[in-house]
C-alpha positions, 0 to 999 in steps of 0.5 A, a space after each residue: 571884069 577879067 575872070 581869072 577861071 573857075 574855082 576848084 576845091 581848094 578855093 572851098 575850104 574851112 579854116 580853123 584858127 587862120 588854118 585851112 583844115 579841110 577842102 571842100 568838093 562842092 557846097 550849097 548856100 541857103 540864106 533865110 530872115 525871120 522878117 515880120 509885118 507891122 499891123 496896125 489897126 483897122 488897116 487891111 494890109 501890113 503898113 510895113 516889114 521889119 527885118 529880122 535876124 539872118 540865117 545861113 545853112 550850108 550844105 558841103 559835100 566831100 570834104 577832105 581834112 588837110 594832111 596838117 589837120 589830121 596830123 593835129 588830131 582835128 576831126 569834123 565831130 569837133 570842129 566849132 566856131 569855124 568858117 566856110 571860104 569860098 574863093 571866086 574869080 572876083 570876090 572871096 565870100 566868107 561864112 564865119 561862126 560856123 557849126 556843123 548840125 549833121 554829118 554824113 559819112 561813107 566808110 573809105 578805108 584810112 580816107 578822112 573824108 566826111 560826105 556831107 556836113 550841114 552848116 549853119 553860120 552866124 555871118 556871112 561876108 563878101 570881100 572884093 578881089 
């Protein structure tokens, strides 16, 4: 395997519609099922485990909208059913049906820039480069 470098901020970015809207500084990925154990009776342990629905929270920090997005009038507040877009030097990772579930700001005069938001994200899909 070849790696081709590391990725920069515009290798994180949103999209909206095929568009990229924002570029992401930095982010944190958290994946969670809600598994749970077969009983059955007169058996002192579980005899197997189902796995259950998959979630995914996101953490993003900085992110920049694109000159095009706010020309648009696109704004983080609005954004719905959007995905995350990471690109790394061996596979492109994915995360679709994107929602915001918190936003943090810090004021920069005429800066469109969001601190933090937190995601959570229906799917999540690798792509070999």
């Amino acid at each position: 395997m070849q790696v081709k470098g590391f990725p920069t901020s515009s290798d994180i970015y949103l999209e909206l519609e095929g568009r990229k809207v924002a570029v992401v500084q930095s982010y944190t990925a958290k994946a969670s099922k809600s598994s749970q154990f077969v009983e059955a009776f007169g058996e002192s342990e579980p005899v197997a485990a189902i796995e259950g629905q998959r979630k995914y929270t996101l953490e993003l920090t900085r992110l920049y909208a694109t000159d095009d997005a706010v020309s648009d009038g696109i704004n983080f507040y609005d954004l719905q059913d959007f995905s995350l877009v990471i690109c790394k030097p061996d596979r492109k990772i994915i995360y679709s049906g994107c929602e915001w579930s918190n936003i943090h700001e810090e004021g920069q005069l005429n800066a469109m820039v969001a601190e933090k938001i937190t995601v959570v994200a229906s799917r999540r899909i690798e792509i070999s480069a």
